[in-house]
N, C-alpha and C positions, 0 to 999 in steps of 0.2 A: 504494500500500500504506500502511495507516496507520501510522502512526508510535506508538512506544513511549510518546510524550508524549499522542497522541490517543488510545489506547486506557485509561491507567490515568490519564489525568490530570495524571501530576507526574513529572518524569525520575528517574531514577534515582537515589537515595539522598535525592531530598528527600520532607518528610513534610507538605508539604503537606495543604490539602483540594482535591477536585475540585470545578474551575470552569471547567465547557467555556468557549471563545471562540464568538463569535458563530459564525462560520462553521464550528464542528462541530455546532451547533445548529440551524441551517437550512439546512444542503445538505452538501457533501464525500460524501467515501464514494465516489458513483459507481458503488456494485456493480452495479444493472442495466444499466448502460453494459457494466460490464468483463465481467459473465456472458454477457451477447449476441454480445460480439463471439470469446468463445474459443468458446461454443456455434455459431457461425456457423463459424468456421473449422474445428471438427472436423467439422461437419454437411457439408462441403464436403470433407472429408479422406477421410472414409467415402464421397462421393458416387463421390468418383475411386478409391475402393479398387472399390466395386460394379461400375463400367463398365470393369474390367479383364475380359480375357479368357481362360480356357484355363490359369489358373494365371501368368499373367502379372503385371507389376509393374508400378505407379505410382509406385512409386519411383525416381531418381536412385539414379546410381553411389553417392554417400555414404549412402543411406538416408533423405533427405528428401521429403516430401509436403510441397504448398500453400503454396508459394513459399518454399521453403526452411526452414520450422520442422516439425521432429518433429513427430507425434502426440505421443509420449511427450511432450513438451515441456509440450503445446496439455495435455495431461491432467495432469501436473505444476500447472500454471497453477490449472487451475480447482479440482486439492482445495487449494492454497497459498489462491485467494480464499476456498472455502469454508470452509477452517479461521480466517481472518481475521474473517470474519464473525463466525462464532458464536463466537469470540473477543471478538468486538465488542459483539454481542448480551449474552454474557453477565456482560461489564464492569457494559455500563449498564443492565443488567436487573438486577441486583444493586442498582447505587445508588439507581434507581429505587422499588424493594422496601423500600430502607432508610429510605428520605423519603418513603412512603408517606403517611404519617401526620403530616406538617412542615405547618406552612403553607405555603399557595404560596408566600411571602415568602420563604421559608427556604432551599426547596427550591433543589438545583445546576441541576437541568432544571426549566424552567418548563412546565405542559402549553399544549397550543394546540386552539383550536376546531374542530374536524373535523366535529362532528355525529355523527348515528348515533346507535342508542337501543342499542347493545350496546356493553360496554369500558368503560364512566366514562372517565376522564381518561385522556388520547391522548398522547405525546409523541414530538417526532423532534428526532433528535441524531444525529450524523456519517450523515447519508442513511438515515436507519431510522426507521420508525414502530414505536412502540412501543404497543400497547393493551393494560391490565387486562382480562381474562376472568372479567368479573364482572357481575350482572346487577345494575346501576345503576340502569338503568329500570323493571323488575320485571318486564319479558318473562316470564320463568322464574320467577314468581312465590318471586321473590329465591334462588331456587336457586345460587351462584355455583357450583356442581357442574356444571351443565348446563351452565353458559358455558364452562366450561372446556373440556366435551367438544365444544361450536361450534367452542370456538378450534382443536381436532385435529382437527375436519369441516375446517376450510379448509385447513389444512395437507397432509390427505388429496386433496380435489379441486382443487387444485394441484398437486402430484403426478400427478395422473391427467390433467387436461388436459395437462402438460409430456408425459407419456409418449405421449400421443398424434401428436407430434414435426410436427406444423403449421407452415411455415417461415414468416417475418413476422412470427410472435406475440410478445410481450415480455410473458415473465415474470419476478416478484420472486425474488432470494433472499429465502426465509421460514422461520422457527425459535420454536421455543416454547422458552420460557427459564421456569423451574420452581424459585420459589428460597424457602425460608422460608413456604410454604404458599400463595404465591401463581401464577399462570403469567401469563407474559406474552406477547403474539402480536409475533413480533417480523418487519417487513417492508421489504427495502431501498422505496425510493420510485421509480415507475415516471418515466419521461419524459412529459411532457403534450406 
């Protein structure tokens, strides 16, 4: 779980400026780790509720499924990540938005080369990719309106492939961050 100091930057009561460390800037985070493995264990929870019989129980005397952790628990778990997330997202989607316009030089997050002719300037920080919904390239023959509505297409078929509930598959948490007239596509980073 991230810490108070990794999500806003500077502990409590100092006034700081934010200046991630190296390692919230190239990896941490973890959340498609941590989303897989609660979605794996409810996907397994639910398996062993279906193959019950006749009104019967998969539960233990106490009330436990899947080796002894609650469902409640296991779904607990994943709105606590979810809400950390977009917690997360919309810290540095925010500062992002704010050093828009800085020099690289200047800038707390530095972007990095990803490629791709959609998003301009890419960046990740505590395990999240972060891309501008802006048409850089002139795809959209510079419409940054229609990049934006890209950027809700993938967030939508995402959603529809995950609902399709395929076991093996590894998907991102992904959140659109909307701040000061810009959006942002914001995506944990898969395992390679």
């Amino acid at each position: 779980k991230p810490s108070l100091l990794d999500l806003q930057g500077r502990r409590e009561g100092e006034d700081d400026c934010f200046l991630p460390d190296e390692q919230s800037v190239t990896g941490g985070g973890g959340w498609t780790e941590r989303y897989q493995v609660i979605c794996d264990r409810l996907r397994s929870a639910r398996q062993l509720s279906v193959g019950t019989r006749d009104g019967e129980t998969d539960r233990g005397s106490d009330g436990r499924r899947h080796g002894g952790v609650p469902v409640e628990t296991l779904t607990m778990d994943l709105l606590t990540l979810a809400q950390d997330f977009i917690h997360t997202t919309t810290t540095y989607g925010r500062i992002l938005v704010l050093e828009r316009f800085l020099p690289t030089s200047q800038k707390s997050i530095k972007p990095v080369a990803l490629g791709g002719a959609i998003g301009g300037d890419k960046y990740v920080v505590n395990g999240v990719l972060f891309k501008f919904a802006v048409d850089s390239a002139g795809v959209f023959s510079g419409d940054d309106a229609a990049a934006a509505k890209v950027a809700n297409h993938d967030l939508n078929g995402l959603m529809a492939y995950r609902s399709v509930g395929l076991p093996g598959i590894c998907f991102p948490f992904m959140a659109l961050v909307d701040f000061m007239g810009f959006r942002l596509l914001a995506a944990s980073l898969l395992p390679v």
